[in-house]
PASENU-352449 format. One line per 3 residues: number of its first residue (from 0); their letters; for each residue x, y, z of C-alpha. Coordinates in steps of 0.001 Angstrom, whole numbers, always signed. Layout:
N
NUM	a	X Y Z ~ ...
This chain:
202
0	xxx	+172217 +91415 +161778 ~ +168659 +91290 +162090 ~ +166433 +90076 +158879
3	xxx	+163470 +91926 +158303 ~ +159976 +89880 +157126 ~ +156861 +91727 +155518
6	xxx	+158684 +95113 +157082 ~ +159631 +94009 +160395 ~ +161986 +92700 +162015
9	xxx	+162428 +89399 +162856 ~ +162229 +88209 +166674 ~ +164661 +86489 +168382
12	xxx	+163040 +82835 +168296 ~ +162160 +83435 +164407 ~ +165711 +84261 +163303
15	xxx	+166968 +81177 +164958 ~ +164364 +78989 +162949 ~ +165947 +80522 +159619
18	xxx	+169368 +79993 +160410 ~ +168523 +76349 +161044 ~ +166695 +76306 +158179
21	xxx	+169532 +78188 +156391 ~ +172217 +75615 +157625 ~ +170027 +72877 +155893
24	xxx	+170746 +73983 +152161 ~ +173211 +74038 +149594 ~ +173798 +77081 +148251
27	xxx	+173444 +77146 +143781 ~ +176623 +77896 +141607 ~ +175257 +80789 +139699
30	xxx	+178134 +81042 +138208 ~ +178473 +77719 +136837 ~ +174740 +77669 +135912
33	xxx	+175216 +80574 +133223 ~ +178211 +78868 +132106 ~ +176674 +75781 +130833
36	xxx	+175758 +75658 +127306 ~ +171929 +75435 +125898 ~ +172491 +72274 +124100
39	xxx	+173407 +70803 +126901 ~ +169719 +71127 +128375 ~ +168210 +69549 +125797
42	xxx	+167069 +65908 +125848 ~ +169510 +63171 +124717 ~ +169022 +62357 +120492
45	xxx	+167101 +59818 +120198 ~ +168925 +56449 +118667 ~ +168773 +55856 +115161
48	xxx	+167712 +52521 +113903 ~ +168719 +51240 +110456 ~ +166236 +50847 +107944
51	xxx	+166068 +46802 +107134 ~ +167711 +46419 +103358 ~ +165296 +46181 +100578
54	xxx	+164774 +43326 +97840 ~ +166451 +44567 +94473 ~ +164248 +45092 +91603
57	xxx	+163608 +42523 +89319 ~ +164737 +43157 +86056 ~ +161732 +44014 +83302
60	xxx	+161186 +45302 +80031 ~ +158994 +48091 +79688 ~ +155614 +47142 +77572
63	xxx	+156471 +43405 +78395 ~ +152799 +42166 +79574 ~ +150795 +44289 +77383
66	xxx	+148722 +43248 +74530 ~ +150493 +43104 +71045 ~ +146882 +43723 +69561
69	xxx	+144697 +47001 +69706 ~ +141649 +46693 +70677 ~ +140485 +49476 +68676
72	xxx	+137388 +51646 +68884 ~ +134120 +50450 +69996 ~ +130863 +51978 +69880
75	xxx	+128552 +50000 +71854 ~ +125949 +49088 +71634 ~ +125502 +49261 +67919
78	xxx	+122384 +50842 +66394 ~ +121234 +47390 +65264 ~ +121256 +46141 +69024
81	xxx	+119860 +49361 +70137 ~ +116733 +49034 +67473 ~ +116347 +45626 +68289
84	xxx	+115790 +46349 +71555 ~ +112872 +47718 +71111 ~ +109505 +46925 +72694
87	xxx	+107712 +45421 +70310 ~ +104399 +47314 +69430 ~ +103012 +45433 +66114
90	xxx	+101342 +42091 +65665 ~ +103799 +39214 +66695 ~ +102867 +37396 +63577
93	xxx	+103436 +40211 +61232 ~ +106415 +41213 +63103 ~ +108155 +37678 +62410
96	xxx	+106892 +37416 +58529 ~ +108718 +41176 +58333 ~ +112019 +39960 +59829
99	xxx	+112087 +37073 +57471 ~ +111336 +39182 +54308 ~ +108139 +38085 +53903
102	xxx	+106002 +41151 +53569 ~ +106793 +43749 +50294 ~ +107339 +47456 +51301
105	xxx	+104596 +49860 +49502 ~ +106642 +52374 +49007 ~ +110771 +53429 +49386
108	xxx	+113329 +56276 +49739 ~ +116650 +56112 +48834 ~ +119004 +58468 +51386
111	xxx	+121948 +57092 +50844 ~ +124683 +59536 +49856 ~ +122683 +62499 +51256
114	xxx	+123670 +64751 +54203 ~ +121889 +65146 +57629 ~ +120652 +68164 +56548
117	xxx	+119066 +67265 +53623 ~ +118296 +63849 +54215 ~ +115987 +65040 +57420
120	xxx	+113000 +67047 +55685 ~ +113098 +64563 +52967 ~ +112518 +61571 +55335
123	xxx	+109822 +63735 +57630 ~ +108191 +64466 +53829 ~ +107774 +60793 +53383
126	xxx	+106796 +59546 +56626 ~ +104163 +62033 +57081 ~ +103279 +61499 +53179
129	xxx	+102987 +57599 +53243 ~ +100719 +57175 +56324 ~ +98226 +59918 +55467
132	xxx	+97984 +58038 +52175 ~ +96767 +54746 +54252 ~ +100253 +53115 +54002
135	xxx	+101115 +50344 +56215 ~ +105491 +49262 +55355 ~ +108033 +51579 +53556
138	xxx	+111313 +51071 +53008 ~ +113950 +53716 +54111 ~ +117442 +53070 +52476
141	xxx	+120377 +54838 +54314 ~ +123402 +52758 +53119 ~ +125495 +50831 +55469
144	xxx	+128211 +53552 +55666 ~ +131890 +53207 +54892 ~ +134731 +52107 +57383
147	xxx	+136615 +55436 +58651 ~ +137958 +54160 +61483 ~ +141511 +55573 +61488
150	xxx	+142461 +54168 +64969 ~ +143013 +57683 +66077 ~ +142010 +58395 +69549
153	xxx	+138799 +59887 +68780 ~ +136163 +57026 +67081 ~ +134634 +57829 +64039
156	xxx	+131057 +56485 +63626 ~ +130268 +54358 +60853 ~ +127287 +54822 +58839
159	xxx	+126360 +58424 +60311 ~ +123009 +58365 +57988 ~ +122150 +54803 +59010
162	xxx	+122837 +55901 +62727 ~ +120382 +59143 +62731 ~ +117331 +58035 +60586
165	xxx	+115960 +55170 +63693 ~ +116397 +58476 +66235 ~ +114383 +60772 +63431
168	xxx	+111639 +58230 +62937 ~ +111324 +58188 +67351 ~ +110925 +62417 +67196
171	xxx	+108492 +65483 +66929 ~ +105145 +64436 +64439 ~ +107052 +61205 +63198
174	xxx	+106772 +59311 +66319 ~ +102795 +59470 +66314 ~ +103323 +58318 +62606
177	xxx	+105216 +55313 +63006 ~ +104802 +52178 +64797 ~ +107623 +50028 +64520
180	xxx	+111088 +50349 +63140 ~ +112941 +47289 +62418 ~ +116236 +46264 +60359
183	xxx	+115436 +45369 +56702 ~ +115894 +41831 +55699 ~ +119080 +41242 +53242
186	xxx	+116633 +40818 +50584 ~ +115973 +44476 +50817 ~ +119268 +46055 +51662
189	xxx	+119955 +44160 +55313 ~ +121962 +46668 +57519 ~ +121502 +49448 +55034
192	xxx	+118135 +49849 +55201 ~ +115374 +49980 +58073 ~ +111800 +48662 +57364
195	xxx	+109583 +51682 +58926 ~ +105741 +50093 +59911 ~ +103497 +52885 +60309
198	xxx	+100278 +53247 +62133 ~ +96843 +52625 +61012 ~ +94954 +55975 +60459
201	x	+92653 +57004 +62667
């Protein structure tokens, strides 16, 4: 039988070059082809390689290296520190004869026991009061505040009053009023007190 190629028939010489090309092949096992399961196609697993054995845990009790002592709250720095701080705008001389005690307030307010609230107008009344009267030192008493530190996890400030009046004396027509604030020697109520030196008039 003749084979036909792109609708033709093949020649004589052609037909012999397939068959010897034909007689050159193995012929596929269909059959056995569709037989052969998927998984058998796939590539081998790949080998599994044991994980090297840990080092057991050390026995430990939980809590062991921590500190036996709280460390409680702190609030730092501390209103002293932060006051001291303070660039230092009065005479040097006068400055060191106020930290020692040496110089006498002209006047004094007692806060202590008041609230915020009331305790700011009074203290703006007596700022602005002393220095248009020519006064150079007053005395502003706040009380050193009591301990309320419950060790709770939010920190209680001590000495709210004593905290507030140093920010007060820095704000709105105070701060053109005074000229220095400084921590009153213990001869006139030490941490619960605050020597305010005012500015000369102009």
């Amino acid at each position: 039988m003749s084979r036909k190629h792109g609708g033709r028939s093949l020649r004589p010489e052609e037909e012999a070059l397939w068959n010897k090309v034909a007689d050159t092949t193995n012929p596929l096992d269909w059959v056995s082809a569709k037989k052969t399961p998927l998984e058998n196609l796939s590539p081998a697993p790949k080998p599994v390689v044991p994980e090297a054995p840990r080092a057991p845990l050390k026995s430990f009790r939980l809590g062991e290296r921590a500190s036996s002592k709280s460390a409680g709250h702190v609030i730092s720095p501390t209103i002293s520190e932060q006051v001291a701080g303070h660039a230092l705008q009065m005479d040097k001389k006068s400055f060191t004869r106020l930290k020692r005690g040496k110089l006498l307030p002209e006047a004094r307010i007692d806060l202590h026991g008041m609230t915020l609230n009331r305790a700011h107008p009074i203290l703006n009344r007596f700022i602005l009061d002393a220095h248009a009267n020519g006064l150079r030192l007053v005395l502003v008493i706040t009380g050193k505040g009591k301990e309320r530190d419950s060790g709770g996890p939010i920190p209680e400030r001590v000495g709210v009053l004593r905290h507030q009046v140093p920010q007060w004396l820095q704000m709105g027509a105070l701060r053109g009023a005074v000229l220095q604030v400084v921590e009153a020697h213990k001869k006139h109520g030490g941490g619960g007190a605050w020597y305010v030196y005012l500015r000369r008039r102009r």
